[in-house]
C-alpha positions, -999 to +999 in steps of 0.1 A: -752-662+762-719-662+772-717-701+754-724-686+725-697-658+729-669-686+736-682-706+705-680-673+682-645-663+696-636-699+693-644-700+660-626-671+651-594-678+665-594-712+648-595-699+612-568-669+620-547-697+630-555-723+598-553-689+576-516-680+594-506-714+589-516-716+553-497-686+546-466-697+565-466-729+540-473-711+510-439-691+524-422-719+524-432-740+491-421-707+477-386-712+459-358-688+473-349-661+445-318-658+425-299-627+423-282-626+391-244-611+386-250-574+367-228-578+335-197-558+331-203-524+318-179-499+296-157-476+316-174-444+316-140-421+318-123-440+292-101-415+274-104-424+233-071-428+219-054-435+185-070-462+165-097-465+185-135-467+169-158-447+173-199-452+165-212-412+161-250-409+159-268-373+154-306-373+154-322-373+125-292-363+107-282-395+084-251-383+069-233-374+099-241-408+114-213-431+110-188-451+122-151-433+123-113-446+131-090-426+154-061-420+129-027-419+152-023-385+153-055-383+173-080-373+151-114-379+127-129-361+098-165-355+097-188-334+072-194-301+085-172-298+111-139-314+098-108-321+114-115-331+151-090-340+179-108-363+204-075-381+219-077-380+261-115-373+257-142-389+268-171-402+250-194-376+267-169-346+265-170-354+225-204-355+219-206-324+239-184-308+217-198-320+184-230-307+197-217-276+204-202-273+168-229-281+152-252-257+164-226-232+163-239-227+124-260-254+110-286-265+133-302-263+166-308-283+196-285-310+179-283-341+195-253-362+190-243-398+210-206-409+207-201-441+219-165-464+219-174-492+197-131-504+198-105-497+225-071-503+214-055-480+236-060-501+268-038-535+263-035-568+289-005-589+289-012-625+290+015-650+304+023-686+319+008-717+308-011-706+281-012-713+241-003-682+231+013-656+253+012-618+245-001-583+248-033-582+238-060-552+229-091-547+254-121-538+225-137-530+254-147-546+288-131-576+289-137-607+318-105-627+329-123-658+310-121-637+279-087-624+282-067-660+288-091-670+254-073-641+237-040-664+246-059-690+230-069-707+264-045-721+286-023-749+280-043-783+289-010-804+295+006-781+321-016-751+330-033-750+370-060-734+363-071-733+405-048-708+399-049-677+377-032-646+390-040-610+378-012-584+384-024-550+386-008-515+397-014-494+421-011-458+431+017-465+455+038-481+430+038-515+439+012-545+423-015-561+438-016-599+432-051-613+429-056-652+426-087-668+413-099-701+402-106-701+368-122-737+372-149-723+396-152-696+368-161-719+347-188-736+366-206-711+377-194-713+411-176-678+409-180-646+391-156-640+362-142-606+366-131-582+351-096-573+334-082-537+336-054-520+313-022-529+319-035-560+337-010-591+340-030-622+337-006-652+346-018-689+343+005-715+369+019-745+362+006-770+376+046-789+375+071-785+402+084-747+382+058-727+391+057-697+365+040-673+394+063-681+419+097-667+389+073-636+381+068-631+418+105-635+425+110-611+396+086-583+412+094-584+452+068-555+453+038-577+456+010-576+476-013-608+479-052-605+476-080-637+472-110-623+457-139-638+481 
């Protein structure tokens, strides 16, 4: 009897261990998952400004959806409510407003959307080794890949492109210098950030003048940062 109790226990611990083990290889024939990079997203607190574009959208309302230009004094025309000033607000804070003018006297519960479809306020200044150098309009978020194409790519005979500096300010005044390698951007290896207004992107030389090293001289108030 007590056979028999060894053989069924036996038994039992045998297949917990073939089932554990099957498991444990299934783990491991399982391919390791890929995070992905989330994509750059529009700056919520942008503040529209002159020239800018503008896509307004109110439910169920055709005629007051449309696409509109900031003129430079600040302002749009729409039917119904007329003359607007949206300069220094936000995207939300003018669709609030809208809504709030509209239901003033023509309808209730209006729902309106506003949504940046152009920024030419914000601007990036591209310099070095590239084709084209410049300041350049940000129509909204804008990678570092994207901004040296706006320079119409760097310069293939001289440009080091293991080194692609982005100046950008800072509360206290000075810059912060960020280099990256725009050859690992490329490839994958690295994520391609983002540019910010007033942004200096600088390609290097790959000769003995190195471009970054004058600017660097130009603006002793530098401080040095490597991305990852």
């Amino acid at each position: 009897m007590k056979f028999g109790r060894f053989l069924v226990l036996t038994a039992a611990t045998s297949l917990l261990l073939a089932s554990q083990t099957q498991a444990g290889d299934k783990r491991k024939a399982e391919p390791a998952m890929s995070v992905p990079i989330p994509a750059a997203t529009p700056t919520v607190d942008y503040k529209i400004g002159p020239n800018d574009t503008l896509d307004i959208t109110v439910f169920q309302v055709p005629d007051l959806t449309r696409t509109v230009q900031v003129d430079t004094g600040g302002n749009i025309m729409l039917p119904l409510v007329g003359k607007v000033s949206v300069i220094g607000r936000t995207a939300n804070e003018l669709s609030d407003s809208l809504k709030a003018q509209l239901e003033k006297s023509y309808m209730k519960n209006a729902l309106v959307t506003v949504t940046v479809k152009e920024m030419t306020t914000h601007r990036v200044t591209v310099d070095g080794a590239v084709n084209q150098p410049g300041v350049y309009p940000l129509a909204g978020p804008t990678s570092l890949m994207q901004a040296v194409a706006l320079a119409r790519g760097p310069d293939t005979h001289v440009a080091n492109l293991k080194r692609v500096v982005v100046f950008r300010g800072s509360d206290t005044g000075t810059r912060v210098a960020t280099v990256y390698n725009l050859q690992d951007i490329r490839s994958g290896k690295a994520p391609d950030p983002e540019v910010h207004a007033d942004d200096i992107v600088v390609v290097d030389s790959s000769g003995v003048r190195s471009f970054v090293r004058d600017f660097s001289n130009a603006f002793p108030l530098i401080t040095w940062l490597r991305p990852y």
